[in-house]
C-alpha positions as CSV (number, residue, x, y, z in Angstrom):
1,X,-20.0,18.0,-1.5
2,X,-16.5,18.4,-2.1
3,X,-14.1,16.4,-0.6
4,X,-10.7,15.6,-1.0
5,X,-9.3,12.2,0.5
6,X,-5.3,11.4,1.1
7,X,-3.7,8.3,1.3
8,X,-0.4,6.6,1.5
9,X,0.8,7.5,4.7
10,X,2.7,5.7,7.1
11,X,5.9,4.5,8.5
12,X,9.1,4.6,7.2
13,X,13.0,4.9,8.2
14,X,15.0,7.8,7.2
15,X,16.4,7.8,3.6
16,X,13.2,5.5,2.4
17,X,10.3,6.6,0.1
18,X,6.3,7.3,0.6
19,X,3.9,7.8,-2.7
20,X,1.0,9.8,-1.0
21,X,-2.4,10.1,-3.4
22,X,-5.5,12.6,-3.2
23,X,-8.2,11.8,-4.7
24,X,-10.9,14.9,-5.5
25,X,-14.9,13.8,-5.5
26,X,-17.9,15.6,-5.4
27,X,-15.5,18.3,-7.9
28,X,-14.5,18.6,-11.1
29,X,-12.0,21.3,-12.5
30,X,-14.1,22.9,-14.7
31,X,-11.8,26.0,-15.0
32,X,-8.8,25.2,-16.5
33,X,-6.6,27.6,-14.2
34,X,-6.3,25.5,-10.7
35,X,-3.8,25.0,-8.7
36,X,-3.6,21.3,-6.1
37,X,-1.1,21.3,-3.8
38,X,0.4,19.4,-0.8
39,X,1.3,21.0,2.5
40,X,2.3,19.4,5.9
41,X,2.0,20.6,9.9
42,X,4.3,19.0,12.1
43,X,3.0,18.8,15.9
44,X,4.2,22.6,17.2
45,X,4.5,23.8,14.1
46,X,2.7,26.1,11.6
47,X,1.2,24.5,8.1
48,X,4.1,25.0,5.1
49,X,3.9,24.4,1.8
50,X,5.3,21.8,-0.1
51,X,4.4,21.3,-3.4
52,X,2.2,22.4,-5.7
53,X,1.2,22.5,-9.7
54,X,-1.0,24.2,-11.7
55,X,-3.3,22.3,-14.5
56,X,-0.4,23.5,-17.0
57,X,1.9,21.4,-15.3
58,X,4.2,24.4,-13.8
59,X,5.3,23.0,-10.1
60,X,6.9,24.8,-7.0
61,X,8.3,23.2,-4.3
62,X,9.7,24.5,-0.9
63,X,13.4,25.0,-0.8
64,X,13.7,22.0,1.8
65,X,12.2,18.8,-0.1
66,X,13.6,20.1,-3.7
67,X,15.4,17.2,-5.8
68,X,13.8,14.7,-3.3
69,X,9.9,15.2,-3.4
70,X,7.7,15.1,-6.7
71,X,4.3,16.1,-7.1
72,X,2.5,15.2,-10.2
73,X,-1.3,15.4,-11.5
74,X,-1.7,14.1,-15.1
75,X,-5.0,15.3,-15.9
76,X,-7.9,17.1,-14.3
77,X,-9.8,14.3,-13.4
78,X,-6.8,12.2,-12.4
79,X,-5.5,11.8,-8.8
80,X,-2.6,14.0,-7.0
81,X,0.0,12.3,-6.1
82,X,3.4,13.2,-4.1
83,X,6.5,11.0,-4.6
84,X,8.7,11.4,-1.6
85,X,12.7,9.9,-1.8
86,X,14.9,10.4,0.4
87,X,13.0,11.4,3.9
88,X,14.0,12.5,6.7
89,X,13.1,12.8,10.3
90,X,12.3,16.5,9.8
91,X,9.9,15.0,7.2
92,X,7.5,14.1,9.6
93,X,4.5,15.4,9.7
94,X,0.3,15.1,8.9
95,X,0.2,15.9,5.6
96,X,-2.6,17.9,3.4
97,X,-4.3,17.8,0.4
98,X,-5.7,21.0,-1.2
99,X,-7.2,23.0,-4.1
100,X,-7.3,26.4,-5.5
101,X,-10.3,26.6,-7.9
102,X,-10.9,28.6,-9.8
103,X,-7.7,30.6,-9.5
104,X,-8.1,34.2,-10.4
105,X,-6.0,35.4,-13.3
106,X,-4.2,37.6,-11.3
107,X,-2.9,35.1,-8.8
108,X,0.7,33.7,-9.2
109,X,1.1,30.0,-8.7
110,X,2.6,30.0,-5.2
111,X,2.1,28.0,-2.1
112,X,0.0,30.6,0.1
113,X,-2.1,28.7,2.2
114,X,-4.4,31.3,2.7
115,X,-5.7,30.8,-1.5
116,X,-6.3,27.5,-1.5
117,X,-10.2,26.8,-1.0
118,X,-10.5,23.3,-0.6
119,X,-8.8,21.1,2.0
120,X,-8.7,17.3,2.9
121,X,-8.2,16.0,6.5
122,X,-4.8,14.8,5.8
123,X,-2.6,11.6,6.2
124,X,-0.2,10.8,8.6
125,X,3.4,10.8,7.2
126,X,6.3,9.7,10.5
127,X,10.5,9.0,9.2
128,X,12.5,7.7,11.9
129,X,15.9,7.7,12.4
């Protein structure tokens, strides 16, 4: 069973740092195209994409947490992980692990929710001003 399991969450005032983590079991990325990402749905609001990379190391980021938020995987079997500087209230939101695997040839790396295949249940990220 795959499963994909978040941590790091929690509190924080705005301008502080959060390290979130994923950890992937049950999984392993046998295909070396794959892309893990990290998206967030604040309450009203549809899922976005934040960051992703792909197992070559090539990252994308959404326009709004560029130069403060840094995703990061080192190897296949090594966690994901999301270093976030500088928050801010708009920050707040659940956030989500999730994994595109295998990723077809075709496909460019992108954060398009609707290719990812596997998705945790999230961790709770809340900045206040």
């Amino acid at each position: 069973q795959v499963q994909l399991l978040e941590s790091g969450g929690g509190s924080v005032q705005d301008g502080g740092s959060l390290g979130l983590s994923c950890v992937v079991s049950g999984f392993q990325f046998r295909d070396p195209n794959y892309c893990v990402a990290w998206f967030r749905q604040a309450p009203g609001k549809r899922r976005e994409g934040v960051a992703t990379i792909h197992s070559s190391g090539y990252t994308v980021y959404t326009d709004s947490v560029k130069d403060r938020f840094t995703v990061s995987k080192d190897n296949a079997k090594s966690p994901l992980y999301l270093q976030m500087n500088s928050l801010k209230p708009e920050d707040t939101a659940m956030y989500y692990c999730a994994a595109l695997s295998p990723m077809p040839f075709w496909y460019n790396v992108s954060l398009r929710e609707s290719e990812y295949n596997y998705w945790g249940q999230g961790t709770q990220v809340t900045v206040s001003s």
